[in-house]
N, C-alpha and C positions, 0 to 999 in steps of 0.2 A: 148748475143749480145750487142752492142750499146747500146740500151734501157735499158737494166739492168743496163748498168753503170750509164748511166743519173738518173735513176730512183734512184739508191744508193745515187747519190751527191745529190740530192734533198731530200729523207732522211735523209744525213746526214747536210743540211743544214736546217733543220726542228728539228732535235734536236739541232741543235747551236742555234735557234732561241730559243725553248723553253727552253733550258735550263740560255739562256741570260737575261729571263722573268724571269723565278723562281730565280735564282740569283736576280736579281733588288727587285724583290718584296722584300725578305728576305732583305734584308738588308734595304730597306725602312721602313719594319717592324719593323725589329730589333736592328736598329742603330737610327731609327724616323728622322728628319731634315741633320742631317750628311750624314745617306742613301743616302741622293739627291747628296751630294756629291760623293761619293761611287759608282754613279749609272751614273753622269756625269763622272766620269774617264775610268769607264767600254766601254761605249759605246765611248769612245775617242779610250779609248785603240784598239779597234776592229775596227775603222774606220783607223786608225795607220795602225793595220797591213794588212786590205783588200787591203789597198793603197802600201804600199811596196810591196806585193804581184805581185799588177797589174802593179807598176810600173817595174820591175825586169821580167814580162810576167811570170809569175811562173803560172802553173795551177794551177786550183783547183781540189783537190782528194779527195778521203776519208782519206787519211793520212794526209792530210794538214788539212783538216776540224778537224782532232781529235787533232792534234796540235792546232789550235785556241779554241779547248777544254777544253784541258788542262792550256792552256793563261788563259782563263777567272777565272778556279781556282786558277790559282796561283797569280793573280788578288784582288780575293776578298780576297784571303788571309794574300798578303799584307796590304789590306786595315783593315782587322782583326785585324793585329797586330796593325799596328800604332793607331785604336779606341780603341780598348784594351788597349795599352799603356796610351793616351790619359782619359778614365774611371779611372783609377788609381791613375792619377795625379788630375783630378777633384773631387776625393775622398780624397784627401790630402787636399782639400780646396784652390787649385790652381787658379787663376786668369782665364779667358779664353786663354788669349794669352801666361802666364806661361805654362798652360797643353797644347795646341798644341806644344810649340817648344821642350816640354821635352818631349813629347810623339814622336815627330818624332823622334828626338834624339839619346832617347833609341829604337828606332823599329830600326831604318838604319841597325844595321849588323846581327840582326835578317833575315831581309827582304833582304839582300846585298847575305848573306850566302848562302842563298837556290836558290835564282838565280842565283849566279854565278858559283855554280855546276850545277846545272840543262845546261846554258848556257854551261858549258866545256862536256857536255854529249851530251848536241845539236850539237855540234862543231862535233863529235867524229864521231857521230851518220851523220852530213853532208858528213864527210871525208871520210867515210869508209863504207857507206852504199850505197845501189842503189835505184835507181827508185823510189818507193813509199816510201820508209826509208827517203831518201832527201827529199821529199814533205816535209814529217813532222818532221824532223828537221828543214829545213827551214824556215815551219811557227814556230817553238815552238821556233827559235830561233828570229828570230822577233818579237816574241809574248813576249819572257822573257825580250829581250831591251823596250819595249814600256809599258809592264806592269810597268815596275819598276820607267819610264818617269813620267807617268800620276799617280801612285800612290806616288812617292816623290815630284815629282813638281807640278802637274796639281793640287792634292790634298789639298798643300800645300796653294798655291797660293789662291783654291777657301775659304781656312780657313782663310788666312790671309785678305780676301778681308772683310770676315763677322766681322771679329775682325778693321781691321783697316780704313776700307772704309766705312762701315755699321755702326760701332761702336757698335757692339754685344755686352755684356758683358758674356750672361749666352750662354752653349752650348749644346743642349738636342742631347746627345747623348744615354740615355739609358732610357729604361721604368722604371727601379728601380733608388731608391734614393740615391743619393749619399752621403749623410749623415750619 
């Protein structure tokens, strides 16, 4: 009945939740100061796509909610690459502001690539699918343009504000030494 469905969306809005937690934490943990970064883009990114969502009147299903899902890893995973990247280059003995622009740099078609297959699958998956397949094409297609927003720009911007506005020099992005 009715109730079961509501009861599903509420479920599955309870693992979006926790899983949006355990996500943050981790990367708070594991990226230290940067996290915060990592942690501001996520929660941008999801406020992005709730809002295209409602603005477009698109329901919310349990196919869409596993679509915003799948957003949020593909999300941190962006963000994976370009700190990875960035660790790298600050192990080279890179300046702050060096290892950010080399590190996005070199992430962009890492991070370019897998979106924009994923996006040409969402595409496919909108086109040719019905009903519940569109939910979640729709958000994961939303979700792959807005991840890749707030992790190229959002990100960027909040590294460049610590480096150029703050005047950061050093950047604790890892518990281990980069030396």
């Amino acid at each position: 009945g009715a109730s079961m469905g509501e009861q599903a969306i509420n479920q599955g809005l309870m693992a979006l939740q926790w899983g949006l937690i355990a996500v943050l934490v981790f990367m708070l943990i594991w990226y230290r100061s940067a996290g915060i970064n990592a942690c501001i883009a996520q929660v941008l990114n999801l406020y992005i796509v709730f809002s295209i969502l409602s603005a477009f009147n698109l329901t919310l299903t349990l196919p869409s909610i596993a679509g915003m899902i799948l957003t949020i890893g593909m999300a941190v995973d962006a963000n994976v690459v370009i700190f990875e990247r960035i660790k790298e280059e600050l192990a080279l003995h890179k300046s702050r502001e060096a290892a950010i622009q080399t590190g996005f740099d070199h992430a962009f078609w890492a991070i370019m690539d897998s979106n924009i297959t994923t996006f040409i699958a969402a595409l496919f998956l909108s086109i040719l699918g019905t009903g519940p397949i569109k939910g979640f094409a729709y958000s994961l297609t939303i979700g792959v343009v807005s991840s890749v927003f707030t992790a190229h720009f959002v990100s960027r911007l909040i590294f460049d504000f610590g480096t150029e506005t703050l005047h950061q020099k050093k950047l604790h992005i890892t518990w281990r030494s980069l030396v």
